[in-house]
Structure formats: C-alpha cells, structure tokens
N, C-alpha and C positions, 0 to 999 in steps of 0.2 A: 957687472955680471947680471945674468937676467935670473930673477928669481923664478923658481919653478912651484915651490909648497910650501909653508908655513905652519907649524904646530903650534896654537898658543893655550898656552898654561904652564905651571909650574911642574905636571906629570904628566911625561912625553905619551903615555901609553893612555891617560886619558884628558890628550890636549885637544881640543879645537883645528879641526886644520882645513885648510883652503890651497885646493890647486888649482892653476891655470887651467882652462877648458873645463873647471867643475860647472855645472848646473845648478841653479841657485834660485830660491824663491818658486818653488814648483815647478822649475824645468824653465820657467819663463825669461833668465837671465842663464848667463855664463859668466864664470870668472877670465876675464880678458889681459886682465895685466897686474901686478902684483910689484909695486917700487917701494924701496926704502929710500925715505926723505929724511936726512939726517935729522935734523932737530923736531919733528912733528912726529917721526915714527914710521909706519908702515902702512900705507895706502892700497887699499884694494877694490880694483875699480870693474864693471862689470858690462856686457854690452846688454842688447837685448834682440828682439827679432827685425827690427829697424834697424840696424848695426848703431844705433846711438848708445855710446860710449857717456857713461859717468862715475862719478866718484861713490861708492858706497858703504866704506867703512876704512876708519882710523885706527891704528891701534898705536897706543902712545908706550914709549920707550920703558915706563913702568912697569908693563908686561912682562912677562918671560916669554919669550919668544926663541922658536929651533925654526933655521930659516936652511932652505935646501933649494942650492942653484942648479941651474939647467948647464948640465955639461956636454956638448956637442963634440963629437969625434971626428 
C-alpha cells in the first residue's frame, strides 16, 4: 500500500507529520515518497528542483508512529 502521511509521536494531535507533495526545507525539497522498510523503519525520501531524488530521514521502529495510506477509488 502507498503511504500518504505519517504522524510521529506518541500525541497524535501534537505529532510530527510528513505528507507526500509536502515542501520541505524552505520550499526547496518536496516530500516525494514515503515507504515502510520492515526492519529499518520508515524512510522518507525527498526530491528537489533537479528532480534528484534522495533519502532523507529514518525513523526507526522505536517511534510511535500513526501511518495513513492513500486510498484511490
């Protein structure tokens, strides 16, 4: 399933959260893609105005994590 958004923290209403197509780093990145890699966690990886594509933050299993997939009709 494709993840859509992510809240992390342990309080939903003051979690952390990262959606697809969010803007990141002063507008200068997008959040482009958003996988869960079972044993490493949660990967969210970002483009930029070159469309170059990288990895830029981990969040390991540890976390409390409220993960909301993209449901298409």
């Amino acid at each position: 399933m494709v993840i859509r958004k992510i809240s992390i923290g342990p309080d939903i209403l003051n979690a952390m959260n990262f959606s697809v197509g969010q803007p990141m780093l002063r507008g200068k990145h997008t959040i482009c893609e958003i996988i869960q890699v079972d044993a490493k966690g949660i990967e969210i990886w970002l483009t930029n105005s070159d469309d170059e594509v990288y990895l830029w933050k981990v969040i390991g299993t540890y976390m409390p994590v409220s993960i909301e997939y993209n449901i298409e009709y």
